[in-house]
C-alpha positions as CSV (number, residue, x, y, z in Angstrom):
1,X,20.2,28.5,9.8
2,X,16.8,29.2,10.9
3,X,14.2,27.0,11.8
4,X,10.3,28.4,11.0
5,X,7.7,25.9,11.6
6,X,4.8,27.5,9.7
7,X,6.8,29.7,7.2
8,X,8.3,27.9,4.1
9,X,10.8,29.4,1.6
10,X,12.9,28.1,-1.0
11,X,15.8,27.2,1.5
12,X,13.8,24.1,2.4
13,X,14.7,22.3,-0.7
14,X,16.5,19.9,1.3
15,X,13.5,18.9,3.4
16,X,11.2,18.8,0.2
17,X,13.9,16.3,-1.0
18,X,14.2,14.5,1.9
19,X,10.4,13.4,2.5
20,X,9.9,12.8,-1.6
21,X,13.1,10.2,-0.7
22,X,11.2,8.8,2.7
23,X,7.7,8.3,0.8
24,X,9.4,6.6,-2.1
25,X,11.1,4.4,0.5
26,X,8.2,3.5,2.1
27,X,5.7,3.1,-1.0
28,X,8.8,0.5,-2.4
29,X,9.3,-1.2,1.3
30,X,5.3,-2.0,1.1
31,X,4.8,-2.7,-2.2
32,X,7.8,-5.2,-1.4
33,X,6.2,-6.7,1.6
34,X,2.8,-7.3,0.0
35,X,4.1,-9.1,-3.5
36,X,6.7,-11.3,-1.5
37,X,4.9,-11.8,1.5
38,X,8.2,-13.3,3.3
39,X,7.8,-14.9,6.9
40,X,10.2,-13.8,9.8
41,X,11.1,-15.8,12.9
42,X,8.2,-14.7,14.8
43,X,5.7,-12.7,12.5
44,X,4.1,-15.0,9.6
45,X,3.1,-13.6,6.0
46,X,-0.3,-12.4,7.4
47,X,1.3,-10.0,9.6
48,X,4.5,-8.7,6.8
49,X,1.5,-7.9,4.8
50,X,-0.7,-6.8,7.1
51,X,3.0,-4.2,8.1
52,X,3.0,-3.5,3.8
53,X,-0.6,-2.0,3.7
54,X,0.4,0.3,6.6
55,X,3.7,1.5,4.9
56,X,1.7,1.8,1.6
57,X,-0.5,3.5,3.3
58,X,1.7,5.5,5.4
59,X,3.5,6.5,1.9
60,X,0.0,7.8,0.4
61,X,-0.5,9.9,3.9
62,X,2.5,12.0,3.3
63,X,1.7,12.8,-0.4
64,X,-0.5,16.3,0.0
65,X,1.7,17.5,2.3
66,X,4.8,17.0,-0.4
67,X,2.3,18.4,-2.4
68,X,1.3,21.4,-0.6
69,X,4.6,21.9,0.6
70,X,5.8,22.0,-3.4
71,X,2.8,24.4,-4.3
72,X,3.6,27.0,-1.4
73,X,7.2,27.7,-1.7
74,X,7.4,31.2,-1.7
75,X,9.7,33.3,-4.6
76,X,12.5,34.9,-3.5
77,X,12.0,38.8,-4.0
């Protein structure tokens, strides 16, 4: 298996999958911690939703780069 860090082909599928799965993880984990807004031992609702926004917004960061990573597979010849 080879590795190329600026060369993407169609036998990347896996990692196309795999940071669709993270973002939907994190956009839900947020979305999660901002409704609910649950306190912890130490951190109180201020700071779960204050942690929320950054996962939302962590999500929302990875999005062109799914996207631009979709758009630039290249065909097999």
């Amino acid at each position: 298996m080879e590795f190329h860090l600026f060369h993407n082909d169609k036998k990347t599928w896996k990692d196309e999958l795999i940071l669709a799965l993270l973002i939907f993880v994190w956009l839900l984990c947020g979305s999660l911690l901002i409704v609910y807004r649950p306190s912890f031992f130490f951190a109180g609702t201020s700071v779960s939703v204050c942690f929320g926004v950054l996962l939302v917004l962590l999500g929302v960061m990875f999005i062109p780069g799914l996207v631009y990573r979709l758009l630039t597979n290249e065909k097999r010849k």
